[in-house]
N, C-alpha and C positions, 0 to 999 in steps of 0.2 A: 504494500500500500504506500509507504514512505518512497520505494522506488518510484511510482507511477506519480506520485503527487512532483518530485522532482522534478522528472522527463515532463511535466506539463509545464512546470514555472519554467524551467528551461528555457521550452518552446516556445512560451509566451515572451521572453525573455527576446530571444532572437529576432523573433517576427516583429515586435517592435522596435528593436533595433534598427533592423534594417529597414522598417516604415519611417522612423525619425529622418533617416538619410538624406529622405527623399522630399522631407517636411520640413527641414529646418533653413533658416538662412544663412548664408556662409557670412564671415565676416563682412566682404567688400559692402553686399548684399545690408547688412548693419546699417551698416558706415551711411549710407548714401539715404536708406529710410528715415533717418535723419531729417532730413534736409527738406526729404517731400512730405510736405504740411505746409495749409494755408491755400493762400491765395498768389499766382503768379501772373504773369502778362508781359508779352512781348511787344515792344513799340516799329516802331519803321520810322525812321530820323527823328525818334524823340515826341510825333503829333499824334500819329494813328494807331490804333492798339489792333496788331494782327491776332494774336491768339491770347484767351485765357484756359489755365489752366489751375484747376482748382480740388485738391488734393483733402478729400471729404473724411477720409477713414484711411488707416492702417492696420494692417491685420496682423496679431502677436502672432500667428503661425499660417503661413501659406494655405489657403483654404482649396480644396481641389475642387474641383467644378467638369462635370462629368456633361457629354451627350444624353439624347434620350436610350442610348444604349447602356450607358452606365459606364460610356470607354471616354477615359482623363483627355478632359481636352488641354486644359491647364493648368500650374496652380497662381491662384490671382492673391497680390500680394497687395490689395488695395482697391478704394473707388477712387472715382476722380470725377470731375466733370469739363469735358473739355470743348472747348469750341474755337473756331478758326479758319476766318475767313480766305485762307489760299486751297483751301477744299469741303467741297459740298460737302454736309451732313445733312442728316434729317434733325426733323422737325426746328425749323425755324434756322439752322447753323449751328445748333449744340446738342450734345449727344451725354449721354452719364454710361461710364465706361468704368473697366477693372485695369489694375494697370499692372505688368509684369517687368522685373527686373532680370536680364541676364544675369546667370551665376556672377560673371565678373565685375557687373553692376554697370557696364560701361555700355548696355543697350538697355532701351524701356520702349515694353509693345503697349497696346491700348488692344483692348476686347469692346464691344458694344455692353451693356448692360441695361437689360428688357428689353422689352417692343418684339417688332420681330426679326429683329436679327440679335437677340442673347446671345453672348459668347460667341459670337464670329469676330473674328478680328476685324481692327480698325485700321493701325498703321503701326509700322516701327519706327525707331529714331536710333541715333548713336547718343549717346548721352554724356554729357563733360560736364563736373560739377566745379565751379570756380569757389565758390564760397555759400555760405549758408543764404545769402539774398540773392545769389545769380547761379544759372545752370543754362547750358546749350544744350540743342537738341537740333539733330540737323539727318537732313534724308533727301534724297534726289541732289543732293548739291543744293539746298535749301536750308539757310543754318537760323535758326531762331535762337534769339537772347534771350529768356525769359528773366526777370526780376520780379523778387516779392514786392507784395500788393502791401502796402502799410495798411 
C-alpha cells in the first residue's frame, strides 16, 4: 500500500513538473511584464496619435487557451486593448486582444479577444524595451514609438 501511495505522489510529482515547464515565465519573459501596464501611445512628429495600446491585465501564470477541439492554441500572457490606425480593425479601429511574449521577450503577438474571431491572431511585432515609459514595436519595416500615457 505504502508502495502504490508513493509511485502515485511520484507521478503526480513529475506530471506536474513537466506541466510547470510549459506554464511558467522565463526570466526575460519577467523582466519585460514589467513594463507592460497602463496606458501607451505612439505619436507621428509629436501631433497625431497612430496607435494606442493599453495593457488591461496581467496574468501571474500563462493561461492556455485551447480551440473548440481542446488542441492549445496559445498560452496568452495578458489582455490589452489595442487600436491603430495604419491597419483596419473591427468595430470602429479597436479590437480587445491577449497578448503573447516570445520566450526571449524580444517578440509580442496580439490574438483577437471575443466577437468572432476569438483567438485568431492579430499581428506580431519585434519588441525593444528602452525604458519603463518607452518601448518599440516594429513589423513590415514599420517601427512605432510607443510612450506611456500619464
Amino acid at each position: 500500500m505504502k508502495r502504490a501511495l508513493w509511485i502515485i505522489v511520484i507521478g503526480l510529482f513529475l506530471f506536474t513538473s513537466c506541466n510547470n515547464k510549459v506554464t511558467r515565465y522565463t526570466n526575460d519573459q519577467k523582466r519585460v511584464r514589467e513594463y507592460l501596464n497602463g496606458n501607451f501611445h505612439a505619436y507621428m512628429n509629436h501631433e497625431k496619435i497612430l496607435a494606442v495600446i493599453s495593457f488591461t491585465a496581467n496574468y501571474a501564470m500563462p493561461l492556455p487557451l485551447n480551440d473548440d477541439k481542446k488542441k492549445l492554441l496559445f498560452n496568452a500572457h495578458g489582455e490589452c486593448f489595442f487600436a491603430d490606425s495604419g491597419y483596419p480593425l473591427p468595430e470602429k479601429g479597436s479590437t480587445s486582444c491577449y497578448y503573447v511574449l516570445s520566450e526571449r521577450a524580444d517578440a509580442l503577438s496580439f490574438y483577437y479577444r471575443g466577437g468572432n474571431n476569438d483567438k485568431q491572431f492579430l499581428r506580431q511585432y519585434k519588441l525593444t524595451i528602452q525604458d519603463g515609459n518607452v518601448f518599440y514595436l516594429e513589423n513590415s519595416g514599420k517601427l512605432l514609438t510607443f510612450e506611456k500615457m500619464e
